[in-house]
C-alpha positions as CSV (number, residue, x, y, z in Angstrom):
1,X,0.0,0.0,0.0
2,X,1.1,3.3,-0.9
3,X,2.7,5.5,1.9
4,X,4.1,9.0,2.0
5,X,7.5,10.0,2.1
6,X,9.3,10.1,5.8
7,X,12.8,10.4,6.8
8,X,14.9,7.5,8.8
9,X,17.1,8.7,11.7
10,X,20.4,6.2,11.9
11,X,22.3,6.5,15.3
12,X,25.0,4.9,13.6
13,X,28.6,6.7,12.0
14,X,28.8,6.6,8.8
15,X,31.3,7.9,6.4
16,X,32.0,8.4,2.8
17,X,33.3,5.4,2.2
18,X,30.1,3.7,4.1
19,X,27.7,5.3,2.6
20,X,29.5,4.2,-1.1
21,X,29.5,0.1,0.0
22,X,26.7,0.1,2.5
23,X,23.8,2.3,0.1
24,X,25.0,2.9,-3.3
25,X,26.5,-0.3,-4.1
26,X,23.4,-2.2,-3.3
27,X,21.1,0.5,-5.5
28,X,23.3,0.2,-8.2
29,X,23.0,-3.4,-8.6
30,X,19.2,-2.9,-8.2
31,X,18.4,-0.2,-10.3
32,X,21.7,1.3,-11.7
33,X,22.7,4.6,-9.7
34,X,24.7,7.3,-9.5
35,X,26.2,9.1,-5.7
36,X,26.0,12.8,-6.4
37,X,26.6,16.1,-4.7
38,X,23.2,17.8,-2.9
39,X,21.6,20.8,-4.9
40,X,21.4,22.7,-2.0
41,X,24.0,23.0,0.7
42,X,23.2,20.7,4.1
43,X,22.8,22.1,7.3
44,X,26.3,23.2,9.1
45,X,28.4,20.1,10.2
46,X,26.5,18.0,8.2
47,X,27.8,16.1,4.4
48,X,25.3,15.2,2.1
49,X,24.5,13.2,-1.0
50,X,22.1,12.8,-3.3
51,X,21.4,9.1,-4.5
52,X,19.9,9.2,-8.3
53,X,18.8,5.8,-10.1
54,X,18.1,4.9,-13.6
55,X,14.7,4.4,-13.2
56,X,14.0,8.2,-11.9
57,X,14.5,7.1,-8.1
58,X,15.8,9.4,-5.9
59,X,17.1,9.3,-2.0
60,X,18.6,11.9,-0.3
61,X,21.3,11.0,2.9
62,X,23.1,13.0,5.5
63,X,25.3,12.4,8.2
64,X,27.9,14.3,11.3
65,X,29.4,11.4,12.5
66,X,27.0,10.8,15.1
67,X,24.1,10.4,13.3
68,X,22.0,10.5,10.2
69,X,18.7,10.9,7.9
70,X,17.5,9.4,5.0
71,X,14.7,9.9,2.9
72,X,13.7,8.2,-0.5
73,X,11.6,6.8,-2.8
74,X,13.2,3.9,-3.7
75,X,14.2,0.5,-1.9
76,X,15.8,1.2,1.4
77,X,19.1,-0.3,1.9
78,X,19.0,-3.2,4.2
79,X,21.6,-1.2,6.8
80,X,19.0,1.2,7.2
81,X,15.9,-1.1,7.7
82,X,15.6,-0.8,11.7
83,X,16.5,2.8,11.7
84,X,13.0,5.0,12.7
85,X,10.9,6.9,10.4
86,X,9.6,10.5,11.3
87,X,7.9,12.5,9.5
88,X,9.3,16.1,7.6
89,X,7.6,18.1,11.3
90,X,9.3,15.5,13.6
91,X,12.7,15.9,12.4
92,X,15.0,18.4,13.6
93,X,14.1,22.0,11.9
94,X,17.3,22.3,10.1
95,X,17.2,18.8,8.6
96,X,13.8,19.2,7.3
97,X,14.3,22.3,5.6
98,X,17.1,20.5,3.7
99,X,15.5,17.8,2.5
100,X,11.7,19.9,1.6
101,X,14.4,22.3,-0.2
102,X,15.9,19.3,-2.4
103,X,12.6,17.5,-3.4
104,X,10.6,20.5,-4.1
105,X,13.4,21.9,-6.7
106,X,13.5,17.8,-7.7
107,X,9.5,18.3,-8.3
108,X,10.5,21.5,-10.0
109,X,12.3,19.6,-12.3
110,X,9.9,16.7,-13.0
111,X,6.5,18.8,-12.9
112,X,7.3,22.5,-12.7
113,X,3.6,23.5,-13.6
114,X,2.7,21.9,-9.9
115,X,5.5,24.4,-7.7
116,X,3.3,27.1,-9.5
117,X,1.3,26.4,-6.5
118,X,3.9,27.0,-3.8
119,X,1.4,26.2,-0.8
120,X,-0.3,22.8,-2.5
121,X,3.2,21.9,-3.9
122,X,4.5,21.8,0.0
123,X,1.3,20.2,1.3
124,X,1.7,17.5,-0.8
125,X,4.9,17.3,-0.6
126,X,5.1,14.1,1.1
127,X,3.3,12.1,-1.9
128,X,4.4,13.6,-4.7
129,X,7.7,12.5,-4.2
130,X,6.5,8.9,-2.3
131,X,7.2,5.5,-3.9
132,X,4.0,4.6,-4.6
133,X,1.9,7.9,-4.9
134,X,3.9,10.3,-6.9
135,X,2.5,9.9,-10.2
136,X,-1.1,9.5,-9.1
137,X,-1.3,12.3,-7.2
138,X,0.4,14.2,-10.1
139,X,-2.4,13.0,-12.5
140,X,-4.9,13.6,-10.3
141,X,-4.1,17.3,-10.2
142,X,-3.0,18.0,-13.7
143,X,-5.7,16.2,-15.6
144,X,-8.7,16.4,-13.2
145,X,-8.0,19.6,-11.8
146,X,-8.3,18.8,-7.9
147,X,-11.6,16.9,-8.7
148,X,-13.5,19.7,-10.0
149,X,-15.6,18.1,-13.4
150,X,-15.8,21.5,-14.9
151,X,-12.7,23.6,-13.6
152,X,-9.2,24.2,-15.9
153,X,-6.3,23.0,-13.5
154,X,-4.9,26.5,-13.1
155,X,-8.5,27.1,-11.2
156,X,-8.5,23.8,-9.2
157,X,-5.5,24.0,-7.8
158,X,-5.4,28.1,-7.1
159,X,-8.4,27.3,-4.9
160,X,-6.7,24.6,-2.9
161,X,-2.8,26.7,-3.0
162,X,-5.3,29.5,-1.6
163,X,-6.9,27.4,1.4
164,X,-3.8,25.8,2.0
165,X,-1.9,29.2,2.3
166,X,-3.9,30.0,5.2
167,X,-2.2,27.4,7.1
168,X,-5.7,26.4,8.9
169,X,-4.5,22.9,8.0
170,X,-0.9,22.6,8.8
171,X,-0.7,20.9,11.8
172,X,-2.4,18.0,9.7
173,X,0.0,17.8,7.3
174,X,0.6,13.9,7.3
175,X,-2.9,13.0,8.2
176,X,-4.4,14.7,5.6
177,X,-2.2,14.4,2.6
178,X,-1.4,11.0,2.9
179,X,-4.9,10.0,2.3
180,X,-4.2,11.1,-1.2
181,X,-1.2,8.9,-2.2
182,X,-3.1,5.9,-0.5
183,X,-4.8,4.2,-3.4
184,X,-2.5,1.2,-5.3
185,X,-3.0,2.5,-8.8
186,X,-4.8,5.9,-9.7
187,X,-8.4,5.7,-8.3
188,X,-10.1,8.9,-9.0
189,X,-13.6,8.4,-7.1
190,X,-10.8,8.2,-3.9
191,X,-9.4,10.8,-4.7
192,X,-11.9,13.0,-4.8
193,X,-13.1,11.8,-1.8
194,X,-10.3,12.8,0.0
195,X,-10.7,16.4,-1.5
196,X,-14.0,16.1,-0.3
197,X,-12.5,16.6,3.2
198,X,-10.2,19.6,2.3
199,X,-13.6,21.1,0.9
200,X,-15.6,20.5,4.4
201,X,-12.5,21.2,6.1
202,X,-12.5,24.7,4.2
203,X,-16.5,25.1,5.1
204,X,-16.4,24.3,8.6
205,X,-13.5,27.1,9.0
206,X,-15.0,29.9,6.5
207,X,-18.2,29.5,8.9
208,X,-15.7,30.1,12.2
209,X,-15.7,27.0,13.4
210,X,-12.5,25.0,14.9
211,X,-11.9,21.6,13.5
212,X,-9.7,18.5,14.3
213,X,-9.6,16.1,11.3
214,X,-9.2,12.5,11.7
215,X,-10.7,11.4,15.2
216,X,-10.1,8.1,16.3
217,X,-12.8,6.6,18.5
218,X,-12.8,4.1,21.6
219,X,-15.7,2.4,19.1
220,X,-12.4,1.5,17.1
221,X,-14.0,3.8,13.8
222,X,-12.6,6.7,13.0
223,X,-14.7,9.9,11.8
224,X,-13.4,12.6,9.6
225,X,-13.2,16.0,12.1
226,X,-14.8,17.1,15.5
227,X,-16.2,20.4,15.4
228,X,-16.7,21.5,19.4
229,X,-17.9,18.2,20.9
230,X,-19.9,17.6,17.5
231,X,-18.5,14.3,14.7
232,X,-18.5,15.0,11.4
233,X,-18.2,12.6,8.8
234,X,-18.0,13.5,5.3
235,X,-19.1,12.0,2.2
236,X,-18.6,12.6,-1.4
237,X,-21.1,10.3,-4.1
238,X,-19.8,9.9,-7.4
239,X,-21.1,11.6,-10.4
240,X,-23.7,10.2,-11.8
241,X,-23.4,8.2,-15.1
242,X,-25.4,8.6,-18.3
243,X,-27.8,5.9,-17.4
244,X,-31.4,7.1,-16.6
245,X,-31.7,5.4,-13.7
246,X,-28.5,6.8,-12.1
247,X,-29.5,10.3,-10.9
248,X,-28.0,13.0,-9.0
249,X,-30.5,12.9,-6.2
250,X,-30.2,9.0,-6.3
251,X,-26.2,9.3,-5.8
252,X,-26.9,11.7,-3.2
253,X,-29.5,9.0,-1.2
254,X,-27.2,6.1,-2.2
255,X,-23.9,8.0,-0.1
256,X,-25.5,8.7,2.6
257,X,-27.3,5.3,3.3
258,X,-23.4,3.9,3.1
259,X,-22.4,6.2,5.5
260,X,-25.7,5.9,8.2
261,X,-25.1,1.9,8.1
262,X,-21.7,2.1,9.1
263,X,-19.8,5.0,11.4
264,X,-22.8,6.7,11.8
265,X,-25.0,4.0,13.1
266,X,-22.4,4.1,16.0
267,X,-22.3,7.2,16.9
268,X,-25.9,8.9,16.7
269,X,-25.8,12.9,17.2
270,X,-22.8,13.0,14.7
271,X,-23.3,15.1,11.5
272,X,-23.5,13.5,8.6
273,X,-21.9,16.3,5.6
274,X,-22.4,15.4,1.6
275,X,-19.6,17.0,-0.6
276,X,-21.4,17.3,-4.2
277,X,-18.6,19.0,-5.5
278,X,-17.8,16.6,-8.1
279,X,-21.5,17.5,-10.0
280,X,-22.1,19.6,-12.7
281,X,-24.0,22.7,-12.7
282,X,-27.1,20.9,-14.0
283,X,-26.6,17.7,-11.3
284,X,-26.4,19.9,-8.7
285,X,-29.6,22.2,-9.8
286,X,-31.6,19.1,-9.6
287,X,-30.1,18.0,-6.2
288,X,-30.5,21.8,-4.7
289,X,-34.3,21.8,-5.9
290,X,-35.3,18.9,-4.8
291,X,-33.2,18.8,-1.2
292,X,-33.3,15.1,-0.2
293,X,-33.9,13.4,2.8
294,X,-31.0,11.1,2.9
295,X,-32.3,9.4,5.9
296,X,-30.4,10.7,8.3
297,X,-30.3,14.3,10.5
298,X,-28.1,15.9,11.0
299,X,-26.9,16.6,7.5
300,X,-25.6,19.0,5.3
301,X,-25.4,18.4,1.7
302,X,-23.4,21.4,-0.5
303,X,-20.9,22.3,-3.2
304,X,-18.1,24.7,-3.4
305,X,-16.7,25.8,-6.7
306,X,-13.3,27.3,-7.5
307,X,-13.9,30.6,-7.2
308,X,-14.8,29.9,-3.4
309,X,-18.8,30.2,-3.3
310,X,-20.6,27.3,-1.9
311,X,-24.0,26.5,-1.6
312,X,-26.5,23.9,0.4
313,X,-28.5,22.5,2.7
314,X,-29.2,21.0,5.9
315,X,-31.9,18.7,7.4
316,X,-32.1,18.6,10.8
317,X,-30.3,20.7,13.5
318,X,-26.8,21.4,12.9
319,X,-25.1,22.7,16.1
320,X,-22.1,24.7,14.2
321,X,-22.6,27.6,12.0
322,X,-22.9,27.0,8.1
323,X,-21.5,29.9,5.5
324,X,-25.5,29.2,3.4
C-alpha cells in the first residue's frame, strides 16, 4: 500500500566510504545509480548526498558522524531497515528544511507546472515525491483539476494553493495528505473523496468554526473532524453516469445510506456532511431543488466551486454555523 515519504534517523557513523559500500553499491546493482553532490548545501556540520537511479528514483542521505537521515523513494538499503521513520515536522528543523528544499526543486524539475502552487506543492509534498503515490497524485491534479468536473487545472489548484496558504490545515499535514497517495494505482472516485475533506474542512473554517480532522474513536471507527464536541463525517457520491436510472438525487440518497449503516450508526448525534462538488451545474440544480432526505439528520449536503462560493442544505439541526 502506498505511503508517504518520511525520513529515517540512523544513530549509527557513517562515512563516505560507508555510505559508497553500504547504500550505493546495493542500489546500483538494483536499479543502476549514480552518488551525487546535494543541490542545495546541508545544514552546518553535516555532508550530504544525493542518490539518483536509472529508473527516476531518488534518495537523499546526510550524516555528522554521530548520526544520520535518510529519505527516498526507492528500496531502502538493508543497513538502514531498523532505523525509525519521522515525518518532515518530527525531524530536527534544520534537517527538514534540507530535505523539503531538495525535493521541491526535484519536483521542479519533473513537474514544474505543480510548484506554480507553492502552498499545494508543499502540502503535498510528502506524496508527490513517495514511492508509490507520486505519479497518481500528479495526475490527479493536472488532468482532473483537484476533482472539480468542470474547472481548468490553473482554477483547481489556485483554490486549494489558496486554502492551503492560510495554514488552517498545517498541523495535519501527514494525516491529511497522505490519504491522497493511498490508493495502489490511480483511483479517481478516492481521490476525490479525499478532496472532499479539504472542501468541508475549508466550510467548517469559512463559517468560524475550529476543526480537528481525523478522530479516532474508543468504538475503534474513526470519523473525519470534530467540530466543538460535535462528529462530522464526510461523504462525497460519485457523479452520476449517463444511465437514466443513475440520478443526482439518487447518488446523493445512495452516499448517505453507506455512511448511516456504518460510522454513523455508532455514533448517533454525529453530522452527517455530503460533498457534491464533483457534480455539474445541472446535477447539482436538480439535487438543490429537490433537497433530499438522505435518511439521516443531521446533514448538510453542499458544493463549493473554485472561485470559493458554496451553496447547500441541511436537514435537521446542525449545532455549528454553516456559510449558506
Amino acid at each position: 500500500m502506498a505511503g508517504p515519504l518520511r525520513i529515517r534517523k540512523s544513530n549509527e557513523r557513517w562515512s563516505e566510504d560507508r555510505v559508497r559500500s553500504d547504500l550505493l553499491s546495493p542500489l546500483r546493482d538494483s536499479f543502476g545509480a549514480e552518488l551525487n553532490g546535494p543541490w542545495f548545501a546541508p545544514p552546518a556540520g553535516w555532508a550530504a548526498r544525493r542518490l539518483e537511479m536509472d529508473n527516476g528514483d531518488i534518495a537523499l542521505f546526510c550524516w555528522n558522524g554521530q548520526r544520520a537521515y535518510w529519505v527516498g523513494n526507492t528500496e531502502t538499503p538493508e543497513p538502514l531497515w531498523r532505523t525509525n521513520k519521522v515525518t518532515f515536522d518530527e525531524a530536527p528543523d534544520d534537517i527538514s528544511e534540507w530535505v523539503e528544499r531538495e525535493l521541491l526543486a526535484q519536483l521542479d524539475v519533473e513537474d514544474g507546472w505543480l510548484t506554480d502552487y507553492e502552498h499545494l506543492a508543499h502540502f503535498f509534498l510528502p506524496v508527490f515525491l513517495s514511492k508509490d503515490g507520486r505519479d497518481s497524485t500528479r495526475t490527479f491534479f493536472r488532468d482532473h483539476a483537484g476533482g472539480f468536473p468542470d474547472a481548468d487545472r490553473e482554477a483547481g489548484l489556485a483554490f486549494y494553493d489558496d486554502f492551503l496558504a492560510t495554514g488552517a490545515l498545517d498541523d495535519y499535514r501527514y494525516t491529511m495528505a497522505s490519504k491522497l497517495g493511498t490508493s495502489q494505482g490511480f483511483d479517481l472516485s478516492r481521490m476525490r473523496a479525499t478532496m472532499g475533506e479539504f472542501n468541508v474542512a475549508k466550510l467548517l473554517l469559512d463559517a468560524g468554526n475550529d476543526i480537528e480532522p481525523e478522530v479516532e474513536l474508543d468504538s475503534g471507527h474513526s470519523v473525519d473532524f470534530r467540530v466543538e464536541d460535535t462528529l462530522v463525517e464526510v461523504t462525497r457520491p460519485r457523479p452520476p453516469s449517463r444511465r437514466q436510472v443513475d440520478t443526482a438525487v439518487g447518488a446523493v440518497k445512495v452516499s448517505g445510506d453507506a455512511k448511516t449503516r456504518d460510522q454513523l450508526a455508532a455514533h448517533p448525534g454525529a453530522v452527517l456532511v455530503v460533498d457534491c462538488s464533483s457534480f455539474r451545474d445541472d446535477e447539482w440544480d436538480r439535487v438543490a431543488g429537490e433537497a433530499p432526505d438522505v435518511g439521516y439528520s443531521p446533514t448538510v449536503v453542499f458544493r463549493v466551486r473554485p472561485d470559493g462560493t458554496a451553496e447547500g442544505f441541511s436537514h435537521g439541526s446542525v449545532p455549528f454555523p454553516l456559510p449558506f
